[in-house]
C-alpha positions in Angstrom: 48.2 27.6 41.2 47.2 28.8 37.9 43.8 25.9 38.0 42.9 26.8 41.1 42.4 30.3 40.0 40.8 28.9 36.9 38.0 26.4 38.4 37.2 29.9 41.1 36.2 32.0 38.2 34.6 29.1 36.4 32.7 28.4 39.5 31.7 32.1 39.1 33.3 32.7 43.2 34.8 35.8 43.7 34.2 39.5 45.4 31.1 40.6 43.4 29.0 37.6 44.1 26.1 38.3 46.6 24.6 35.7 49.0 20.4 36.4 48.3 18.7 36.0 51.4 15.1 34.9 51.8 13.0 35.3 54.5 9.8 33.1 55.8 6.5 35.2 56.4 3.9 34.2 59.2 0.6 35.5 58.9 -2.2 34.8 61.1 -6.1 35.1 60.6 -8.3 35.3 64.5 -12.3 34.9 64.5 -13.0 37.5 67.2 -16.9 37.2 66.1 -19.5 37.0 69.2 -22.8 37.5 66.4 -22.1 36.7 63.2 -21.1 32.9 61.5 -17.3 32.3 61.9 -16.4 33.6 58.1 -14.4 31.6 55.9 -11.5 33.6 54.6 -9.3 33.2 52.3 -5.2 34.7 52.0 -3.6 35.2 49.0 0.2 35.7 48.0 1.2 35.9 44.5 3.3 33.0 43.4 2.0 31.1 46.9 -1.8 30.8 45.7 -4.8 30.7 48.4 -4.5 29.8 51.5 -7.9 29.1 53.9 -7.3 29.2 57.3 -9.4 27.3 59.7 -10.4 29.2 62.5 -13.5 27.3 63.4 -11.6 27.4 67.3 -10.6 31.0 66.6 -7.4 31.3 64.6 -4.8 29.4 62.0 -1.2 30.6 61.3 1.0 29.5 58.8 4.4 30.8 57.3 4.8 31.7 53.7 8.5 31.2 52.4 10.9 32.6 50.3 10.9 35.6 50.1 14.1 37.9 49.0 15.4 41.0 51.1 14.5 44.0 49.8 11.4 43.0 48.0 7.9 44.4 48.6 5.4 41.5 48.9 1.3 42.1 48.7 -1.0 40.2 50.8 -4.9 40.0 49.7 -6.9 39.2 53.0 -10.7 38.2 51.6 -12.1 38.6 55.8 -15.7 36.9 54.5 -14.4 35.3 51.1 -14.1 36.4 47.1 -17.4 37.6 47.3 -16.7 40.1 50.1 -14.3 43.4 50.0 -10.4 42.7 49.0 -8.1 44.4 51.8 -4.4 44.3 49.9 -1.6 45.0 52.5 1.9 45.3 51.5 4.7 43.8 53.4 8.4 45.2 52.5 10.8 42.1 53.2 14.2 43.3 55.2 16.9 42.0 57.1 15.1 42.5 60.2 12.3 39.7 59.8 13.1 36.5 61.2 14.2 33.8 58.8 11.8 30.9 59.8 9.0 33.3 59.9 8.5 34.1 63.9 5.5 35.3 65.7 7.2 38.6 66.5 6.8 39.2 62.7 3.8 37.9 61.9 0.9 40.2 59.7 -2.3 39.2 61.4 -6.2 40.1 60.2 -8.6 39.8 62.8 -12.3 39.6 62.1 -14.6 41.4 64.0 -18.9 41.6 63.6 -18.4 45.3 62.6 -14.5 45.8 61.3 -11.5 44.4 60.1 -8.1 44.9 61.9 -4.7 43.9 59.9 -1.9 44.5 62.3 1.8 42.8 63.4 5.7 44.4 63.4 6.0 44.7 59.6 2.9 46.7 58.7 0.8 49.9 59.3 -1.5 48.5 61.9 -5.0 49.2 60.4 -9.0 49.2 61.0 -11.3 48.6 58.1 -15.2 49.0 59.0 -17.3 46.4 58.0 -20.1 46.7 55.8 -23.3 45.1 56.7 -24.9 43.0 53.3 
């Protein structure tokens, strides 16, 4: 009895320990342009790197894993590339997003000729004009 209780504490087991849970997030990017070129953005997560959806047929999706519960993550959405304005949009990870990083959860940006639009169930749905160059 007395290894038992031994190779449990060595094992570091016991009442205090705490499973950390992770959570996969989808984010989606959707050409909605009727006069302009279809852009070529890019999505940045730190610790993920850049990410450049094709949406030459009008959208790309892809999930982003790993991240804890009860972190705050930051998205940088770049609609028209580096070059263009930076939209940051923060994404607090709970218990509520899907694990495998579900449609229901997913942060989208659409691109419009005259505005931005993040939106999706973990963030403040949000319009952003666009600035004609």
């Amino acid at each position: 009895m007395g290894l038992a209780v031994i190779a449990t504490l060595a094992l570091g087991a016991g009442a205090d320990d705490v499973e950390i849970q992770k959570r996969a997030l989808r984010v989606g990017v959707w050409d909605s342009t009727e006069k302009t070129a279809t852009p070529r953005p890019e999505v940045w997560l730190r610790g993920a790197g850049s990410w450049f959806p094709d949406i030459e047929y009008g959208s790309d999706a892809r999930n982003f894993e790993g991240h804890e519960v009860g972190t705050t993550i930051e998205i940088f959405f770049y609609p028209l590339g580096r070059d263009e304005p930076e939209i940051k949009v923060e994404v607090p990870i709970t218990e509520d997003l899907c694990p495998q990083g579900c449609v229901r959860d997913m942060v989208s940006l659409e691109i419009y000729d005259d505005r931005f639009e993040i939106w999706g169930g973990p963030v403040k749905s949000q319009t952003i004009p666009r600035v004609a160059r």
